[in-house]
Structure formats: C-alpha cells, structure tokens
C-alpha beads as a LAMMPS data file, in Angstrom:
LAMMPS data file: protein, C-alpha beads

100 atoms
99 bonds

1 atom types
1 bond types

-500.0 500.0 xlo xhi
-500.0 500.0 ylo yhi
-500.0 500.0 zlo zhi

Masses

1 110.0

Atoms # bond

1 1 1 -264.748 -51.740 -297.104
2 1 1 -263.131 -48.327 -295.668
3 1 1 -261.419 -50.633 -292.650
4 1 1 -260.146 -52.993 -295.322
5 1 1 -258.493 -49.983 -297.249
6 1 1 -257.296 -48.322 -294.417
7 1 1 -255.470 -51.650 -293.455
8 1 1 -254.078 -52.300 -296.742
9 1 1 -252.964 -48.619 -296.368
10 1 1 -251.337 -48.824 -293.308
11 1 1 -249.091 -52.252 -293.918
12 1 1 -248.219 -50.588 -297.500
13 1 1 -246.469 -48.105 -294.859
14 1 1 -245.119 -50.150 -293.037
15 1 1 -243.801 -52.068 -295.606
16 1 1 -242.120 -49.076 -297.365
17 1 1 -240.538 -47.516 -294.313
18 1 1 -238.996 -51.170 -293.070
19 1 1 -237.204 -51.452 -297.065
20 1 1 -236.061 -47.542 -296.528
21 1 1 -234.985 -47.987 -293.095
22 1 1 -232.729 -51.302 -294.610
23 1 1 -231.359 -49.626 -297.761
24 1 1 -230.013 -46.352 -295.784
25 1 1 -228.654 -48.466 -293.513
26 1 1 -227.237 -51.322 -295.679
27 1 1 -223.682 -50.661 -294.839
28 1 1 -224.049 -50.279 -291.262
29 1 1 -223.539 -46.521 -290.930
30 1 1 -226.580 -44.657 -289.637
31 1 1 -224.832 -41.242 -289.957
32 1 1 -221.522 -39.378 -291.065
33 1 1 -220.920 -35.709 -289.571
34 1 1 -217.445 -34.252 -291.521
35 1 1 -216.026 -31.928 -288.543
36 1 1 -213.192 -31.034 -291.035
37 1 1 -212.688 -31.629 -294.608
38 1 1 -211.034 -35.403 -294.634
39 1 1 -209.877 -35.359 -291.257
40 1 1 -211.967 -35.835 -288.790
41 1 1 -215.760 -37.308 -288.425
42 1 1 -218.121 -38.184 -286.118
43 1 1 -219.854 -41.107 -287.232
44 1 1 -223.005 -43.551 -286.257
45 1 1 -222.663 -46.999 -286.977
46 1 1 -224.320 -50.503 -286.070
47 1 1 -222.153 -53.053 -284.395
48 1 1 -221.514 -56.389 -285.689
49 1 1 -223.238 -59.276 -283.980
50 1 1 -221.381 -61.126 -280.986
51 1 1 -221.307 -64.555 -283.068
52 1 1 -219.671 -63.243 -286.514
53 1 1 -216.981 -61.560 -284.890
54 1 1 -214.612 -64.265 -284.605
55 1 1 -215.666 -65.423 -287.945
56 1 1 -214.161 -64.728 -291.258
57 1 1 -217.443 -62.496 -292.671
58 1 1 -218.365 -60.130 -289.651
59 1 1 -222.353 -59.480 -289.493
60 1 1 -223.898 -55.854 -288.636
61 1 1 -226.526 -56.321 -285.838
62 1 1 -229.227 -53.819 -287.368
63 1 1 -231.024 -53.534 -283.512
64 1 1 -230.974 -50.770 -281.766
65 1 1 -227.754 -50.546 -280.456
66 1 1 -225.137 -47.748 -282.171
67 1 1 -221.425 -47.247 -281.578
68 1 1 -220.512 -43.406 -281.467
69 1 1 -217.076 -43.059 -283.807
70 1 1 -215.537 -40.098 -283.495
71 1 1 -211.721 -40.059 -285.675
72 1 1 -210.982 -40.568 -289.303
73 1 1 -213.609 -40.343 -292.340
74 1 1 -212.065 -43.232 -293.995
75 1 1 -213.037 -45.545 -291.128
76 1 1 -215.451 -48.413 -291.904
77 1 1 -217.571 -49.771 -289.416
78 1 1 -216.346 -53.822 -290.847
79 1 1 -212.789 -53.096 -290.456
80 1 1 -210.278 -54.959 -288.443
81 1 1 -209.713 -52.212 -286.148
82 1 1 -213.525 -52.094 -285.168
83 1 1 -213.408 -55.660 -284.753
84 1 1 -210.701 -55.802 -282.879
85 1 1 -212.097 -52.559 -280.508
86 1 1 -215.795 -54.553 -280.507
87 1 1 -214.064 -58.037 -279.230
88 1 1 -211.955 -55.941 -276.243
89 1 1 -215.113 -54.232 -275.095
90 1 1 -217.360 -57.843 -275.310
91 1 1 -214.793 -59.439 -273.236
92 1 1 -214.689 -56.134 -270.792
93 1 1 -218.705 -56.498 -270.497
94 1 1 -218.232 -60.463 -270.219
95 1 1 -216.002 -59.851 -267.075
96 1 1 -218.037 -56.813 -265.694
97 1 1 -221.057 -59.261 -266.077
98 1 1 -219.744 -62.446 -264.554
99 1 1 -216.719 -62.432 -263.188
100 1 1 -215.926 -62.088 -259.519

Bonds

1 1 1 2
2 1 2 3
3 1 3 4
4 1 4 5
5 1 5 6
6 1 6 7
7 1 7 8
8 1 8 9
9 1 9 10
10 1 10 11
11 1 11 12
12 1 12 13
13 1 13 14
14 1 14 15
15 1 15 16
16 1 16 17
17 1 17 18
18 1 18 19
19 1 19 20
20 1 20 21
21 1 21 22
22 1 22 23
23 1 23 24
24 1 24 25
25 1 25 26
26 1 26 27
27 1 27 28
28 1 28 29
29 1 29 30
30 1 30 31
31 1 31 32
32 1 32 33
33 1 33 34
34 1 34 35
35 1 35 36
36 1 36 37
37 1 37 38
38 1 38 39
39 1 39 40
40 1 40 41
41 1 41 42
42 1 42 43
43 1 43 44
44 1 44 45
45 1 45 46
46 1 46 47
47 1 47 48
48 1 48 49
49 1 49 50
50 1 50 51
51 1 51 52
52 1 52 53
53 1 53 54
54 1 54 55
55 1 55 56
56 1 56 57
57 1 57 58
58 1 58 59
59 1 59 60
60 1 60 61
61 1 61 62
62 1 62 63
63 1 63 64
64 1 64 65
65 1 65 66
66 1 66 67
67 1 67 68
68 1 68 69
69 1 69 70
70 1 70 71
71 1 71 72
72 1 72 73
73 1 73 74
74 1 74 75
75 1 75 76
76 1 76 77
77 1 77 78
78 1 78 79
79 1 79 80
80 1 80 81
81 1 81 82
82 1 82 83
83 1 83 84
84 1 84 85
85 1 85 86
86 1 86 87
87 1 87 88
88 1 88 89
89 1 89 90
90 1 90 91
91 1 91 92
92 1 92 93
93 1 93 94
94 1 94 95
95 1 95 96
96 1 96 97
97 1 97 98
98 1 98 99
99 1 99 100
C-alpha cells in the first residue's frame, strides 16, 4: 500500500510541474531581464519549429533549445523579424551542414 501511494505521489508531481513548466512558458519566452527602463532587454525565448516557419502560423519548439535576445523589450519571440533572423540562420546551418 505505501509503494502504491508513493507512486501516485510521485506522477501527481510530475504531472503538476509538466502543466507549470507549459503555462510559464506558453508564449515562448522563458525569461525577460529589463537592463534599462523600456529600452533595452535581455531576453530567453524558444524558437519556432523548422516546419512552421514558412507557414502562415509559426510554432514555438518547447525543447530544449533557447535563443539569447538581447535589444528592445517590445520584441516578441513570433514576430517577423525573428522569423526572418531564424530562416537566415537555418539556411546558414543547412550550408555549414551539407554543403561543400
């Protein structure tokens, strides 16, 4: 009986730190540091996922990859800029990668 509690314990847990984990992170943005007041920020984000870049409703990729943004606090990690910026450095990796 005390293994069967512990067990339901322990995927409670894990349940409730997996539905934290998603709602802080719903918007893609893991952190937001405000060097100076509505200027400049250093931010953490998730990048979108390779496929729904060149589509019309870009996807974050919640793994464990971040991007490191460091410029204006009124940047969003789903705007066309960081699309843009995240297509330039996929092809730069694609030709790295496999390219002569």
């Amino acid at each position: 009986m005390k293994i069967a509690i512990s067990f339901l314990a322990a995927v409670l847990l894990t349940g409730t730190l997996g539905s934290i984990n998603t709602a802080m992170g719903a918007d893609g943005v893991i952190s937001k540091d405000e060097m100076t007041a509505n200027s400049y920020c250093h931010e953490k984000f998730h990048p979108m996922t390779g496929q729904s870049l060149d589509t019309d409703i870009p996807v974050v990729n919640n793994s464990g990859a971040t991007i490191d943004f460091y410029g204006s606090c009124n940047e969003n990690p789903l705007s066309q800029d960081q699309i843009h910026d995240q297509k330039l450095q996929a092809q730069h990796r694609f030709a790295n990668d496999y390219e002569d």
